[in-house]
C-alpha positions in Angstrom: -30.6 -34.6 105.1 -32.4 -32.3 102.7 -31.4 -32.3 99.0 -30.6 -29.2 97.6 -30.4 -28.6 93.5 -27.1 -28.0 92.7 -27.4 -27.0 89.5 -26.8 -23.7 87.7 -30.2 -21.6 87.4 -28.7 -20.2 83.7 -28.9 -23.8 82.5 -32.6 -24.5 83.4 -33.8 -25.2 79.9 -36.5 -27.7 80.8 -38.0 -30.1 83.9 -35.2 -32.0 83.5 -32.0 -31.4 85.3 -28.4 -32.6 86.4 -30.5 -34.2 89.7 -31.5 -36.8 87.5 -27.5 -37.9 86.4 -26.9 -37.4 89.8 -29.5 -39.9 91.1 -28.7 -42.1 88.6 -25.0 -42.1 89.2 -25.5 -42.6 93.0 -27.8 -45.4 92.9 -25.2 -47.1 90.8 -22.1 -45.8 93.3 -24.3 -47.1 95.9 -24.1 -50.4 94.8 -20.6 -50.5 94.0 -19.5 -49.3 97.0 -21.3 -52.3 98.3 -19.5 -54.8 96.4 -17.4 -57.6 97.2 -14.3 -56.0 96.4 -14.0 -54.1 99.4 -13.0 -56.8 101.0 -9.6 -57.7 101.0 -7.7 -60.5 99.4 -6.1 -62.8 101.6 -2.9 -64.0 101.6 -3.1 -67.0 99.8 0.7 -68.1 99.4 1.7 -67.3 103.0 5.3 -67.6 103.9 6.0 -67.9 99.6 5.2 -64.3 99.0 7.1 -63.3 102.0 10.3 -64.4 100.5 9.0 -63.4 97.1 8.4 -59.7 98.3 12.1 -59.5 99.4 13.4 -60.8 96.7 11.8 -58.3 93.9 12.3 -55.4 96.8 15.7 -56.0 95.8 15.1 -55.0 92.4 13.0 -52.5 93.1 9.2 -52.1 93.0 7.1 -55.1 92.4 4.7 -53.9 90.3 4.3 -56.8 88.3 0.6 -57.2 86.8 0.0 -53.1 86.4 1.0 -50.7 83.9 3.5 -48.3 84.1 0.7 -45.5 84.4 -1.4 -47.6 86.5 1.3 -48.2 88.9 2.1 -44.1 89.4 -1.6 -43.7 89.8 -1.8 -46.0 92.6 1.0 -44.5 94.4 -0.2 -40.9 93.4 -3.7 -42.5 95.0 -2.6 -43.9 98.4 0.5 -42.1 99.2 -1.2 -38.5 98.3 -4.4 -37.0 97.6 -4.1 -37.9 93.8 -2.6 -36.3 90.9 -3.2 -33.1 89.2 -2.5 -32.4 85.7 0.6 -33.4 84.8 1.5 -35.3 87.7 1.6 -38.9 86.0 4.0 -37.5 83.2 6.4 -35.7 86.0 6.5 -38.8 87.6 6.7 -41.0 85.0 10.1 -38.8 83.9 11.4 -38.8 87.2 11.0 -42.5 88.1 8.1 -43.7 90.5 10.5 -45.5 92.6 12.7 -42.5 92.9 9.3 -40.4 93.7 8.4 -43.1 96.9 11.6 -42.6 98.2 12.0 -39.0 98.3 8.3 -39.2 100.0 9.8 -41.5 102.5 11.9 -38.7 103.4 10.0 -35.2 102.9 12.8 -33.3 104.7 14.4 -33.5 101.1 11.5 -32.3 98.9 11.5 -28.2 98.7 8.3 -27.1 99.7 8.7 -23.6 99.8 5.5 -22.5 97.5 3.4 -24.5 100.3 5.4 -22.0 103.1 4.5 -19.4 101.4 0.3 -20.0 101.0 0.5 -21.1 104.7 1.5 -17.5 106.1 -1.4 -16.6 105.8 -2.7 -18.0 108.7 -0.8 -16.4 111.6 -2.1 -18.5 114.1 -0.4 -21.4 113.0 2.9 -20.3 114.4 1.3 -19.1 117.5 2.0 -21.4 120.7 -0.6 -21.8 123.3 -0.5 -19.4 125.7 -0.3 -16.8 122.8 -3.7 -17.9 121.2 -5.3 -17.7 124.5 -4.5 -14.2 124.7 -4.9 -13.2 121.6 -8.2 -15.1 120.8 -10.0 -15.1 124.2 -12.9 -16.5 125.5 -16.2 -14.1 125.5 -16.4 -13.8 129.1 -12.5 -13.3 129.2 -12.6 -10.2 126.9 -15.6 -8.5 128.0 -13.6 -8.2 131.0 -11.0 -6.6 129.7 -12.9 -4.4 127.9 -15.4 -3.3 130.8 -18.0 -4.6 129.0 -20.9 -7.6 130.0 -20.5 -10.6 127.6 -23.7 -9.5 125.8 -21.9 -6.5 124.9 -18.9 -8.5 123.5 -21.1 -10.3 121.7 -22.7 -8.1 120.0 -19.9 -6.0 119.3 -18.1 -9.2 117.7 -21.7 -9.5 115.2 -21.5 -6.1 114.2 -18.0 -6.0 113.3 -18.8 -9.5 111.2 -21.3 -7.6 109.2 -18.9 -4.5 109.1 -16.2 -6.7 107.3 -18.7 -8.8 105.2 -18.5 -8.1 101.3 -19.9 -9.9 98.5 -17.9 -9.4 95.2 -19.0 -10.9 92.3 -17.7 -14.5 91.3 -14.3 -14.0 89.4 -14.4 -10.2 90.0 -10.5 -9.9 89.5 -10.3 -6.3 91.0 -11.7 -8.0 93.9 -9.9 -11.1 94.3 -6.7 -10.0 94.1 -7.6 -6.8 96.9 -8.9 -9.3 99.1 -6.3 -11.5 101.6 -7.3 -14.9 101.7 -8.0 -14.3 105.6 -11.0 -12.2 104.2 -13.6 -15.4 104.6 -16.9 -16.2 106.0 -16.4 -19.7 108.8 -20.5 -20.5 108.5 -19.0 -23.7 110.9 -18.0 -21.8 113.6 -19.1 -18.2 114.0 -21.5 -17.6 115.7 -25.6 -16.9 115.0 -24.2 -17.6 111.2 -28.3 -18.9 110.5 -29.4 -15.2 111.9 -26.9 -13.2 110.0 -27.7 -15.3 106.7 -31.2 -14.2 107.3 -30.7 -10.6 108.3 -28.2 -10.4 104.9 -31.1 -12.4 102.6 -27.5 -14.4 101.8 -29.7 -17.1 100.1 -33.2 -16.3 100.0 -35.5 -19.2 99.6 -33.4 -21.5 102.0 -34.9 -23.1 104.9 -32.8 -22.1 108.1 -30.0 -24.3 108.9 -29.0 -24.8 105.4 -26.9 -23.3 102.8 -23.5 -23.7 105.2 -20.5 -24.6 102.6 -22.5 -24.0 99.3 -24.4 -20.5 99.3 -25.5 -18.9 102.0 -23.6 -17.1 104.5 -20.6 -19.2 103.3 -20.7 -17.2 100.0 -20.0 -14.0 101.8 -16.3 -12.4 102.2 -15.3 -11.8 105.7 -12.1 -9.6 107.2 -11.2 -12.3 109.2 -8.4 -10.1 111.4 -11.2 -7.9 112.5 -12.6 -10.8 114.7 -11.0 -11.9 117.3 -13.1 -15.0 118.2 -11.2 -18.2 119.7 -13.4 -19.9 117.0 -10.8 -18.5 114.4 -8.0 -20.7 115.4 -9.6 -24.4 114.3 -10.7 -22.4 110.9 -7.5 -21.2 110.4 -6.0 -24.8 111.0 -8.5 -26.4 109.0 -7.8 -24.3 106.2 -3.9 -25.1 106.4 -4.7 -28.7 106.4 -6.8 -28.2 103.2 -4.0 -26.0 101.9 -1.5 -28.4 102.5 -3.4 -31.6 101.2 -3.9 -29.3 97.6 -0.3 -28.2 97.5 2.6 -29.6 99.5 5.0 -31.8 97.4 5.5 -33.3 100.4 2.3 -35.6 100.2 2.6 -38.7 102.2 3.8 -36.6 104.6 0.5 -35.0 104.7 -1.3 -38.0 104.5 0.8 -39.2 107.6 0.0 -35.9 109.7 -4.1 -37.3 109.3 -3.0 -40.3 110.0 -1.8 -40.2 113.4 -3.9 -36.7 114.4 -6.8 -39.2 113.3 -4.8 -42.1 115.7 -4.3 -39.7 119.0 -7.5 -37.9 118.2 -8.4 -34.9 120.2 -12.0 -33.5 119.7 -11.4 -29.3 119.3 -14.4 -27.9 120.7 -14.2 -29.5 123.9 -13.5 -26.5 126.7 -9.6 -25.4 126.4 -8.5 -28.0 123.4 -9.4 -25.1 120.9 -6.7 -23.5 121.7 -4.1 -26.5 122.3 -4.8 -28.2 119.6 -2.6 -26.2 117.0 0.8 -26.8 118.8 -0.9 -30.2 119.4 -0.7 -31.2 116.1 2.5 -29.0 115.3 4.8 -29.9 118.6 3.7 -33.5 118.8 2.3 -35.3 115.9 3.8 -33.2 112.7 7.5 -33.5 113.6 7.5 -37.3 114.5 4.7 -38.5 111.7 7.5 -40.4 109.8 10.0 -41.0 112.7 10.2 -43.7 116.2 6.7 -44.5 117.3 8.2 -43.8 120.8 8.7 -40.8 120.4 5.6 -39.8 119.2 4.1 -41.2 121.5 5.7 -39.7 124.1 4.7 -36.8 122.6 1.6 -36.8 122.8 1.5 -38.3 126.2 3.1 -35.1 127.0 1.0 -32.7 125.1 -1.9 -30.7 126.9 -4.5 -31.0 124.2 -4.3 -34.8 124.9 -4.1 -34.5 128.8 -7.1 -32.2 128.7 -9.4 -34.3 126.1 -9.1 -37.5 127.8 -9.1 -35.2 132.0 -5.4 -36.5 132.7 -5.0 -33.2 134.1 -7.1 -33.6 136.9 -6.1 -37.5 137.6 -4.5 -37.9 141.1 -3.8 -40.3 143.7 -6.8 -39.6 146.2 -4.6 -39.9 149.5 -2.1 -37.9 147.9 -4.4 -35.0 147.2 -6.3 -35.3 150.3 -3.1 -34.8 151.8 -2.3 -31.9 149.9 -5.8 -30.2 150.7 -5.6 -30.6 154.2 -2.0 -28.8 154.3 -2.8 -26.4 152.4 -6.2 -25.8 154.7 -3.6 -25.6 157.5 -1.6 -22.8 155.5 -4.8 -20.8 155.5 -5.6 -21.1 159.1 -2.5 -20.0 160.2 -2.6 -16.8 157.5 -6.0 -16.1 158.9 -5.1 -16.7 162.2 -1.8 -14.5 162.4 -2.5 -11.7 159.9 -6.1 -12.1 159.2 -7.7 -11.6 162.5 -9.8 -8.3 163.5 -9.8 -6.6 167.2 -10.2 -10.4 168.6 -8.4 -12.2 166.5 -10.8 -13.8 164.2 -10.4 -14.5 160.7 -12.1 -12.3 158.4 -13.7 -15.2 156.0 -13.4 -17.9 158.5 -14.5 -21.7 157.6 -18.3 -22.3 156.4 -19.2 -18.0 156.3 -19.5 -17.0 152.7 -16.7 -14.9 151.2 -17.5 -11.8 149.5 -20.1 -12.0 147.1 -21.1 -15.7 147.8 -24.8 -16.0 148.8 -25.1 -16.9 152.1 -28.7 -18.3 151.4 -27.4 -20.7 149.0 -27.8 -24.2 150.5 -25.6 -26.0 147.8 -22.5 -23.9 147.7 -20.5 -25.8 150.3 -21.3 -29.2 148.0 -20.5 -27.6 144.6 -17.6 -26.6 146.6 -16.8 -29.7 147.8 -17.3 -31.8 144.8 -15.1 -28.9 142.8 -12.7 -29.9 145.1 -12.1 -33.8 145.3 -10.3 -35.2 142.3 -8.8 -38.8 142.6 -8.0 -41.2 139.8 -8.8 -41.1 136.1 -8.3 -43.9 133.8 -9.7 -42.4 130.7 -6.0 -41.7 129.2 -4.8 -45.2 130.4 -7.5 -47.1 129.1 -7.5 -45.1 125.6 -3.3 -45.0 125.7 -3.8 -49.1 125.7 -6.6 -49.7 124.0 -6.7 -46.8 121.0 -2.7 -45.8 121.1 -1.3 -48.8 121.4 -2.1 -52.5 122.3 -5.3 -52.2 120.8 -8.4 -53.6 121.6 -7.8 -57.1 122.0 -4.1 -56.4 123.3 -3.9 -59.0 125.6 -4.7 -56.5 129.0 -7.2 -56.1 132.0 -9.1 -53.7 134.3 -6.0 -53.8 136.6 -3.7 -52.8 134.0 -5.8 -50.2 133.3 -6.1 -48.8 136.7 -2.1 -49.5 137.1 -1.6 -47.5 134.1 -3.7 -44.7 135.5 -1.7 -44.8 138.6 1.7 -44.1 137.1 0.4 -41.0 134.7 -1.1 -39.6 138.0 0.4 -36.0 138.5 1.0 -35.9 134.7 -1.1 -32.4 134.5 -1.3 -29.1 133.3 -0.2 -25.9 135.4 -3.8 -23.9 133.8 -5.7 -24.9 131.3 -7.1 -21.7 130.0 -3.8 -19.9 131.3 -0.3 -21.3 131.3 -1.5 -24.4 129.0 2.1 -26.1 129.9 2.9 -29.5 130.7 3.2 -30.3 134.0 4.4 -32.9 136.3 3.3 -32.6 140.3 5.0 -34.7 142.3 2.7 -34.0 144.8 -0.3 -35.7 143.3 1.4 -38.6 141.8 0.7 -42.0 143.4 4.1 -43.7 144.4 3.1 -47.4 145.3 4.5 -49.9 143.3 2.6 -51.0 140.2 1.9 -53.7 137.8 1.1 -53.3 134.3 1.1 -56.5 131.6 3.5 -58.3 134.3 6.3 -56.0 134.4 6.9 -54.0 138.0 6.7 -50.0 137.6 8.9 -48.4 140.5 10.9 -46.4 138.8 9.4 -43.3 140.7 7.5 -40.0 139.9 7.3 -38.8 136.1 9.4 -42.4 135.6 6.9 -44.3 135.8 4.8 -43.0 133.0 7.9 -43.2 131.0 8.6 -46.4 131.9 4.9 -47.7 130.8 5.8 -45.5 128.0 8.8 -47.8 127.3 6.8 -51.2 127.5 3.9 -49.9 125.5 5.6 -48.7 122.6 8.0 -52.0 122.1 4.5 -54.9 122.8 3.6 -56.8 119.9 0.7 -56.4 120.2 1.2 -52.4 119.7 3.3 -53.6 116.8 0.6 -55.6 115.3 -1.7 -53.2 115.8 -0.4 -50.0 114.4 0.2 -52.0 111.4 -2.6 -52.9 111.3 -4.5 -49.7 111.0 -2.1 -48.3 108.8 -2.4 -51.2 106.0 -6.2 -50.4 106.5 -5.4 -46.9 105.5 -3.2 -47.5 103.0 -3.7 -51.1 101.1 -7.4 -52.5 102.1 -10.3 -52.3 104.9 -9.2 -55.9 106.0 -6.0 -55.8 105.1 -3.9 -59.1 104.4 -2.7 -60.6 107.3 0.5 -61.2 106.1 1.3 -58.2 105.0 0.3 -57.2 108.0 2.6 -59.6 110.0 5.5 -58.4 107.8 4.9 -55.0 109.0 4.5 -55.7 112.8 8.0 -58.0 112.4 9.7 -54.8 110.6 8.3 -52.1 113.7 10.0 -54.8 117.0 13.0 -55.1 114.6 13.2 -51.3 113.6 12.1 -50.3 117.4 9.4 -48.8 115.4 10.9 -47.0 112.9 7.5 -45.9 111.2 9.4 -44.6 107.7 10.6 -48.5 108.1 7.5 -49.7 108.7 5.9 -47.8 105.1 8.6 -48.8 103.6 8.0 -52.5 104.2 4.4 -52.1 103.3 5.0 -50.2 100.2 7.6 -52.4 99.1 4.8 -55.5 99.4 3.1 -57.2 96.8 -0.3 -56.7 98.0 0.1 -52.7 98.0 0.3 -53.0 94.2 -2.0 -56.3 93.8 -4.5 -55.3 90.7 -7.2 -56.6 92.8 -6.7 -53.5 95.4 -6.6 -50.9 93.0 -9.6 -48.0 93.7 -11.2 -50.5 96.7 -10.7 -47.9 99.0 -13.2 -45.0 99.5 -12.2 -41.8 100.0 -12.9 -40.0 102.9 -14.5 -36.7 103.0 -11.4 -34.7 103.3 -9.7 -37.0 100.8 -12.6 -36.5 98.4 -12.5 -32.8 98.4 -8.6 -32.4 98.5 -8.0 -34.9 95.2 -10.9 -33.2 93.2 -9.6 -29.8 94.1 -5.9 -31.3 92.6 -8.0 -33.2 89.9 -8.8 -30.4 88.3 -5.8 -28.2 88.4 -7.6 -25.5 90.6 -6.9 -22.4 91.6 -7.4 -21.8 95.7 -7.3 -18.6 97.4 -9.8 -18.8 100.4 -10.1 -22.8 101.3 -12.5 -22.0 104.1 -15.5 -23.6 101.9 -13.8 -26.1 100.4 -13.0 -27.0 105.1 -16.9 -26.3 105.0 -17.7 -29.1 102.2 -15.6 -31.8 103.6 -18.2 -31.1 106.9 -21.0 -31.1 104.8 -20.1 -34.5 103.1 -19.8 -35.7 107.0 -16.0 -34.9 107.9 -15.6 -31.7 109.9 -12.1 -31.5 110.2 -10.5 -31.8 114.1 -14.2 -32.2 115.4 -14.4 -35.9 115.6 -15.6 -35.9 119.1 -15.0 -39.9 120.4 -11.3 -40.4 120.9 -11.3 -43.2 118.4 -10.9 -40.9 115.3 -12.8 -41.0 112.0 -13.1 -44.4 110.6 -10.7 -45.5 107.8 -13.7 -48.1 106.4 -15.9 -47.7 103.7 -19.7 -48.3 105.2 -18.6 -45.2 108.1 -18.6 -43.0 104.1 -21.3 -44.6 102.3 -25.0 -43.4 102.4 -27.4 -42.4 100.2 -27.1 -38.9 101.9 -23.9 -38.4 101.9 -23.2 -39.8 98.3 -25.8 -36.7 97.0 -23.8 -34.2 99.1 -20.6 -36.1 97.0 -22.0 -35.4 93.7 -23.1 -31.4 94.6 -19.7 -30.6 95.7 -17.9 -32.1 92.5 -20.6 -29.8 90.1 -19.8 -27.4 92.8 -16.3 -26.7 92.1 -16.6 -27.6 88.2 -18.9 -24.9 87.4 -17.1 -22.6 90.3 -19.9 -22.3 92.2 -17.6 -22.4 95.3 -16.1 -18.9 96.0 -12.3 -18.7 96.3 -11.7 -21.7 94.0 -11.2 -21.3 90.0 -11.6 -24.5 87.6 -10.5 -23.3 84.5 -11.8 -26.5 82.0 -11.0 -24.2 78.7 -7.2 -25.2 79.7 -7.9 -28.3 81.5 -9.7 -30.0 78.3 -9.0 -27.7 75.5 -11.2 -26.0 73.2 -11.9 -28.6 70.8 -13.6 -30.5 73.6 -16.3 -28.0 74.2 -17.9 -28.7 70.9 -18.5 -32.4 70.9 -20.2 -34.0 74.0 -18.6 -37.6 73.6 -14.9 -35.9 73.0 -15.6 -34.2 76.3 -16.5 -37.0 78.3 -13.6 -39.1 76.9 -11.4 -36.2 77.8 -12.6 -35.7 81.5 -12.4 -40.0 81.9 -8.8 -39.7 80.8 -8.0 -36.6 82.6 -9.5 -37.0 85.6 -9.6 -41.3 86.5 -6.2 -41.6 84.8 -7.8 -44.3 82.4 -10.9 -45.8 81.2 -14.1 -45.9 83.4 -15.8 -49.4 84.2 -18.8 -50.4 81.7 -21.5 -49.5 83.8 -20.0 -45.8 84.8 -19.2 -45.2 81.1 -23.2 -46.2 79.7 -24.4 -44.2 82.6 -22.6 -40.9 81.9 -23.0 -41.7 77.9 -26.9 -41.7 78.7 -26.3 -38.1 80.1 -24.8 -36.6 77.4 -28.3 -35.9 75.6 -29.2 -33.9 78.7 -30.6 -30.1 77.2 -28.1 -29.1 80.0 -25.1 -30.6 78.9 -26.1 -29.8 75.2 -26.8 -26.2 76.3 -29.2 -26.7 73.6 -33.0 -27.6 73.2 -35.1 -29.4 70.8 -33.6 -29.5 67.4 -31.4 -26.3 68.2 -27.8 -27.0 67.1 -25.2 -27.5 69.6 -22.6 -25.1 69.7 -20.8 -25.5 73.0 -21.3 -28.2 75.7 -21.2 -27.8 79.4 -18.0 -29.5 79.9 -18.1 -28.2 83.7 -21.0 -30.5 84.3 -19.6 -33.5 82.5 -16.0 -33.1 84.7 -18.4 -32.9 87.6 -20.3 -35.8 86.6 -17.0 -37.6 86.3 -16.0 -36.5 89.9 -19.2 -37.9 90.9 -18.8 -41.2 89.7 -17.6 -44.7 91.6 -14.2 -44.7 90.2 -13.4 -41.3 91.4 -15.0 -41.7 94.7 -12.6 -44.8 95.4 -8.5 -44.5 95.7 
């Protein structure tokens, strides 16, 4: 990865520069992020703090061992993308545990204001069919237009650079005439490195750079003038960042990543781009917080899933060789009675090329052929098992597998790129009888999906395992196994109730253990959405703040193995990446990132600005929610003499102080990096 300098050209008083802080800062993050306490606690008392937990759950929240503010920041932390200002006092008035449970149940939380930002993005509402017609693929719409694909093409650049504008950074008369779907998507338009160049966007750059800060991604773009497929995943990603900055409804957010991230479907792969957003809106969204069965059902269901892992093409290979040989005889007797010329012969009989097939070609029977044959699939069975629900070691074998494959045959998709419904074909579905983890599946067409459905959903070992991975989201990497245990025993009891199953983990002792507090690291998306609340600011276009969680390493819905992004810390932590960390938080502190406003006069207060020390122990308070560790605190103080930060040189007086770069410098440090 190529480092970039971050910092703001007016400020370059002297060879030194914020690089320096930031090098500093990230060898130290580096090594904390490396330290012990990312490991776990175990569960020392066993069976004791079982009975312990439900006695103080009683009572209410045991929360023994932290402060009152300490406890709200740790549920602000893991249940949300972290406070903004204010959000520790509003809590702290309304009651934290009355704030969990009303996030245990979002339905009652108004989130109107968060409706409101979100219709901007049209597609969201769109179903399937209707972004395929509206947002079709090249080839598609040069069709319809008369047109060769080079010709769409083209015409698609040339209205981008029609709709491009570049209006000065907080240019109010600009702002507020532009929609927030006027954006530049430097992820996924296309030939964005040629248009930077041709626009001299950010001169000096090497090619390939400059997507998120500068460059290209700096520009304004009329979004609606483009009708590019590659809208709809911007558009979603956006949403997701809107919604992670501003819904009151936060776990409920955090839930929706969750289980997207769980049942992960890569966007980019063929038709998904334009299944995914009623993926995640039909199938995950509704059921985030309700029966595990049912969402997974859901998704079993849903095309994006079918088509990701090829379910849609899985068959029983006698059945569709059956089918392709009656359907063969269909044609002969079509060509044979109404086909025929003066003697009877059908006009494209068997083997002669139809119109505007070559004749010379010596493969096109084979591609045909091999077009052609479909049989079984177990990617979806083997994933539904291993990644949905038993998990890895779940306790199942190649033949289950295989079975399991069997009885989601005919689970399919009438067309793809067309009628993107779900579909079952009774025609291709294999009907033998069929064992999967010892229990007999007979039940008969679509049934015996369900039916493995049924046994799935309700195995310990899927019980175990979901709670698993959502203690490692929420509490620790290697989460206690108790806790973990306590969880698995409250989803087979609850016929996994998920709200029941948070509930039982929230309600533990280890989710509020001292020793757990800021030992997980954020993630990409998780970093970008609680610095963006951190700081109180101000979003109209979110687009770069979606292009700075891929820059960090996170593009959002791209994750292309079905496994998801990790939820541990060494997938988050290199030197690399920890740099890229660090730019993004002086970024959006010195609103460098166009379509976001950090106003730090209101955030800190003007008698901050003159006194670098008062500054610093503003932003610690403001922005960690209490004191920094030792080692964070000397390193930032040594920063503060920084001409930079002093906006001052040599024995000049200082007047004001950057208090942008110290808040970024506080963003940038191991305490905020951690949740």
């Amino acid at each position: 990865m190529k480092k970039r300098n971050s910092r703001n050209s007016r400020f370059s008083t002297g060879p030194q520069s914020s690089l320096s802080a930031m090098i500093v800062i990230f060898l130290m993050t580096a090594g904390a992020f490396s330290a012990p306490y990312l490991l776990a606690a175990t569960d020392k008392k066993g069976s004791e703090d079982k009975a312990q937990e439900s006695s103080r759950a009683k009572k209410g929240l045991p929360t023994e061992g932290l402060s009152e503010n300490e406890a709200i920041l740790q549920a602000l932390n893991r249940l949300g993308f972290g406070p903004r200002p204010g959000d520790i006092e509003r809590v702290k008035e309304m009651g934290l545990q009355k704030w969990i449970d009303l996030q245990l149940h979002p339905e009652s939380i108004d989130d109107s204001a968060l409706n409101t930002r979100l219709e901007r993005f049209p597609t969201l509402k769109m179903s399937s069919a209707k972004l395929l017609d509206e947002f079709p693929e090249p080839k598609l719409a040069a069709r319809r237009e008369g047109i060769t694909v080079e010709e769409y093409r083209k015409e698609q650049q040339d209205r981008m650079r029609a709709a491009m504008q570049s209006p000065m950074q907080g240019d109010a008369s600009a702002s507020t005439s532009q929609s927030d779907m006027q954006k530049a998507d430097a992820l996924h338009m296309p030939d964005f490195d040629s248009v930077d160049n041709d626009l001299n966007a950010n001169p000096g750059k090497d090619k390939g750079q400059g997507k998120g800060q500068g460059g290209f991604g700096n520009r304004m773009l009329n979004y609606e003038q483009v009708k590019l497929p590659q809208r709809i995943v911007a558009e979603l990603s956006m949403a997701k960042m809107t919604r992670a900055v501003y819904s009151e409804r936060q776990l409920q957010e955090m839930m929706v990543d969750f289980w997207y991230n769980h049942f992960n479907v890569f966007a980019t792969k063929g038709a998904d781009r334009w299944l995914i957003t009623e993926y995640e809106r039909d199938a995950i969204r509704p059921h985030a917080m309700g029966k595990f069965r049912d969402l997974l059902g859901a998704t079993a269901k849903s095309p994006a899933m079918l088509f990701f892992l090829d379910n849609w093409l899985s068959a029983d290979p006698v059945a569709w060789q059956k089918m392709q040989q009656e359907q063969e005889a269909r044609r002969q007797m079509r060509g044979g009675a109404f086909g025929g010329g003066p003697f009877g012969r059908a006009r494209f009989p068997q083997g002669n090329p139809m119109p505007n097939d070559d004749p010379n070609n010596p493969n096109a029977n084979a591609n045909a052929k091999q077009k052609q044959e479909r049989g079984l699939n177990e990617n979806y069975g083997r994933e539904l098992m291993e990644l949905h629900t038993l998990g890895v070691d779940g306790g199942y074998s190649q033949d289950d597998v295989i079975n399991v494959a069997k009885a989601f045959t005919g689970w399919t998709i009438k067309q793809p790129r067309r009628d993107a419904e779900f579909f079952f074909d009774d025609r291709l579905h294999d009907n033998s009888v069929k064992i999967v983890l010892g229990h007999e599946i007979h039940a008969g067409g679509m049934r015996d999906g369900e039916q493995v459905l049924d046994i799935l959903a309700r195995d310990p070992h899927t019980a175990h395992h979901i709670s698993y991975e959502l203690a490692q989201r929420f509490v620790a990497d290697n989460p206690p196994p108790a806790l973990v245990d306590r969880m698995a025993q409250t989803f087979l009891k609850s016929d996994g109730d998920i709200r029941e199953v948070l509930h039982t983990m929230i309600y533990s002792p280890e989710f509020w253990a001292k020793d757990t507090m800021r030992t997980k690291i954020k993630t990409p998306f998780e970093l970008v959405a609680s610095a963006t609340r951190a700081v109180g600011a101000q979003v109209d276009i979110p687009l770069l703040l979606v292009q700075w969680t891929s820059r960090i390493g996170q593009p959002l819905y791209q994750c292309e193995p079905p496994t998801g992004y990790s939820n541990q810390a060494d997938a988050w932590v290199n030197t690399g990446a920890l740099l890229t960390r660090m730019n993004f938080s002086l970024a959006l502190t010195s609103n460098r990132i166009r379509g976001v406003a950090v106003n730090t006069d209101t955030l800190f207060g003007n008698d901050a600005a003159a006194n670098p020390h008062v500054t610093l122990d503003h932003a610690i308070l403001l922005l960690l929610g209490g004191p920094a560790s030792p080692e964070t605190r000397d390193t930032l103080e040594k920063q503060l003499d920084d001409p930079q930060i002093l906006q001052a040189s040599l024995d000049d007086p200082v007047k004001t102080v950057n208090v942008s770069m110290i808040a970024g410098l506080v963003l940038g440090s191991p305490e905020f990096q951690r949740r």
